[in-house]
DOFIMAR-663830 format. One record per residue (C-alpha): residue number from 1; residue in one letter; x, y, z. Coordinates in nm, 2 decimals. Last residue first. Layout:
<recs>
REC     n   res        x        y        z
REC   NUM     A        X        Y        Z
...
</recs>
This chain:
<recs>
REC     n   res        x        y        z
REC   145     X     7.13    -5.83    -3.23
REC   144     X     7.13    -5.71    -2.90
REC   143     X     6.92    -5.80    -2.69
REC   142     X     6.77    -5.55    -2.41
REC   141     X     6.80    -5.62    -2.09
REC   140     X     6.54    -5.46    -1.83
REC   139     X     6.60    -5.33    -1.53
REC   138     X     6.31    -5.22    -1.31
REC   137     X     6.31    -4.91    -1.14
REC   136     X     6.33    -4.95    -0.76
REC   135     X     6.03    -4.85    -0.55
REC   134     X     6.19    -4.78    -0.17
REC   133     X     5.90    -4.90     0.06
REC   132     X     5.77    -4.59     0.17
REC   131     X     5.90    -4.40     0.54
REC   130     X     5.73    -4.36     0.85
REC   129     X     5.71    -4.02     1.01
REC   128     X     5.76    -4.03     1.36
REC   127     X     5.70    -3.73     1.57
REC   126     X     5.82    -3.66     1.92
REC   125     X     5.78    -3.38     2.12
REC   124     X     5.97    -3.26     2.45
REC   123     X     5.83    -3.05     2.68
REC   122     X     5.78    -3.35     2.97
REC   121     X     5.61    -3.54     2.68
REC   120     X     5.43    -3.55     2.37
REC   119     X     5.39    -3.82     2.11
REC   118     X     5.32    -3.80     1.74
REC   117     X     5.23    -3.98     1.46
REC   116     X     5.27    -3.94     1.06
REC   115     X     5.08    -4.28     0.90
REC   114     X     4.91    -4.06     0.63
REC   113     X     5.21    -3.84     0.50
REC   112     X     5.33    -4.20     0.44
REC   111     X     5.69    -4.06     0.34
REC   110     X     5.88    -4.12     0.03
REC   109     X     5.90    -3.77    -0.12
REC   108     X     6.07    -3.60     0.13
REC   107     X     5.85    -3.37     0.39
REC   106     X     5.98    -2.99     0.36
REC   105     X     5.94    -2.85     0.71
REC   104     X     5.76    -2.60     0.86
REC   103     X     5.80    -2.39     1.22
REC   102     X     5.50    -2.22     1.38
REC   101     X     5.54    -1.92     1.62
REC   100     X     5.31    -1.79     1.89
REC    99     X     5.34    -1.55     2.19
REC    98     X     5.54    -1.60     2.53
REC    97     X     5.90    -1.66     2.58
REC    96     X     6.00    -1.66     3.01
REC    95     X     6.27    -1.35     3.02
REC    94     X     6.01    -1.11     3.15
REC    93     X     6.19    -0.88     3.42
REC    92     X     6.02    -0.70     3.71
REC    91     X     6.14    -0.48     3.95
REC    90     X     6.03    -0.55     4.31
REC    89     X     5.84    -0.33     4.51
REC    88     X     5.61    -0.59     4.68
REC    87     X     5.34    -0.51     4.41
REC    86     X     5.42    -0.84     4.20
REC    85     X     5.22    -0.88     3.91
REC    84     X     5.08    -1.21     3.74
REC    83     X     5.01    -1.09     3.39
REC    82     X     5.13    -1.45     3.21
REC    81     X     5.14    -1.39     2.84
REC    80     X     4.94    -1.65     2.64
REC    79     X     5.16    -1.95     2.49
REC    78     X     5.16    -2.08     2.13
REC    77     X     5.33    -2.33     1.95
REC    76     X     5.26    -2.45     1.59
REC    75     X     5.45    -2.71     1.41
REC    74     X     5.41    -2.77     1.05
REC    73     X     5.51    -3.04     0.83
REC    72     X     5.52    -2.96     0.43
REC    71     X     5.44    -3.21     0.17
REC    70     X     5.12    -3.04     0.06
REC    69     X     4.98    -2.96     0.39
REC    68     X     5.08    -3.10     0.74
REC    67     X     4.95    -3.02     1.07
REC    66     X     5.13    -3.02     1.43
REC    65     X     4.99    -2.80     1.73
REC    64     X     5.12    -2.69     2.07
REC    63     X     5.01    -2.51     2.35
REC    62     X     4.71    -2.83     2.42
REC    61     X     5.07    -3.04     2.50
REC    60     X     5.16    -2.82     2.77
REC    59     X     5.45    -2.56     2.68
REC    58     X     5.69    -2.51     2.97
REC    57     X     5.99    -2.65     2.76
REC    56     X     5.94    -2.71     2.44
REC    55     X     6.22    -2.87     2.25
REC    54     X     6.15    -3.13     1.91
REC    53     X     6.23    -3.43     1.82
REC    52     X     6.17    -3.53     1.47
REC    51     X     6.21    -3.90     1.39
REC    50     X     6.20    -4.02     0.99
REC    49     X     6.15    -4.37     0.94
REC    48     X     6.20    -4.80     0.80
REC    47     X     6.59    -4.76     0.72
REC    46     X     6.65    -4.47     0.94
REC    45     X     6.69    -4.11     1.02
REC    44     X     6.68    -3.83     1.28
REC    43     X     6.61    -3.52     1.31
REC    42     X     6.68    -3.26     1.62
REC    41     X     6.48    -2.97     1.68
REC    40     X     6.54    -2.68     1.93
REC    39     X     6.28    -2.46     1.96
REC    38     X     6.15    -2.22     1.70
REC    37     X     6.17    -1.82     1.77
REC    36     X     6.57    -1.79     1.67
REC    35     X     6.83    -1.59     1.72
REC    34     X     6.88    -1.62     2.13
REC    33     X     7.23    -1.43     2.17
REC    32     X     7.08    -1.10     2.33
REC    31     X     6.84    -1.28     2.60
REC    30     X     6.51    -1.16     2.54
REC    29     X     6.41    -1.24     2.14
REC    28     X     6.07    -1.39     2.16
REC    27     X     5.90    -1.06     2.31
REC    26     X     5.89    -0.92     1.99
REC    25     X     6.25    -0.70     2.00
REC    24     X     6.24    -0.51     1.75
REC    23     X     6.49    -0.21     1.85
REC    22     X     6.67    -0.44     2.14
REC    21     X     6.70    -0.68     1.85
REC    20     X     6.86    -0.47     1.61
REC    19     X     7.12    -0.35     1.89
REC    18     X     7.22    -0.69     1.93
REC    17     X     7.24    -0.79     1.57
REC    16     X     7.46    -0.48     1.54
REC    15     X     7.69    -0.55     1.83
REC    14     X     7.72    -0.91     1.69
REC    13     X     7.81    -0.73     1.33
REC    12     X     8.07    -0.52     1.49
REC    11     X     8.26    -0.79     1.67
REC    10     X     8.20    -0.94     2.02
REC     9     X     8.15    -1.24     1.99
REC     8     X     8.42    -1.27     1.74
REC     7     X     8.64    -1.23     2.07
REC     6     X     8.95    -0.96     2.08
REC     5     X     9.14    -0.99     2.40
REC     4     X     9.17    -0.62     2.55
REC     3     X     9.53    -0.44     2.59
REC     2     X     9.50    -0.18     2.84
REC     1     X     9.71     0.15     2.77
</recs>
């Protein structure tokens, strides 16, 4: 009898996801262990501004699209599907993502929705969303008498 190390990585519920995403797989979910269809996004805070940075790597800046609505930040990718085919007998596999997927986020309340900017570069995207001066209730004393 072999003994096998047991991994979580391996449990039921991976083997599951796995075999669920081989069933409905939309072109977005190629390599078994890639969940997601938004790219990587970090955030980041500080006194005078909100900084999203965000991964997309082979998208061109005219792939990708940023709006907001109501409070809520929206980022839009989309990439046509490449039909180069190779005749030379080759077998072909299509792990490069292609399609379209948009990612929102729920803006706090003391943002200038108006002053939002962005810059794109080498796949990466960077948006700065300045912040409001902080409005801090007044205090008042009241006499006592």
């Amino acid at each position: 009898m072999t003994l096998v190390k047991w991994t979580p990585n391996r449990s039921l519920i991976t083997d599951f996801d796995r075999m669920m995403d081989n069933i409905f797989n939309d072109g977005w979910n190629v390599m078994p262990n890639y969940r997601s269809h938004s790219p990587a996004v970090d955030i980041a805070e500080d006194e005078k501004e909100f900084t999203l940075t965000a991964d997309f790597p082979g998208f061109t800046k005219k792939d990708v699209g940023i709006e907001v609505n109501d409070g809520v930040l929206t980022l839009k990718a989309n990439r046509e599907i490449d039909n180069e085919s190779n005749d030379d007998g080759f077998y072909r596999i299509r792990e490069r993502r292609y399609g379209s997927f948009s990612r929102s986020f729920t803006l706090p309340e003391n943002v200038l929705e108006d002053n939002i900017n962005a810059k794109f570069k080498n796949g990466s995207l960077t948006i700065s969303i300045p912040k409001t001066e902080e409005v801090k209730p007044e205090v008042r004393q009241i006499k006592i008498s």
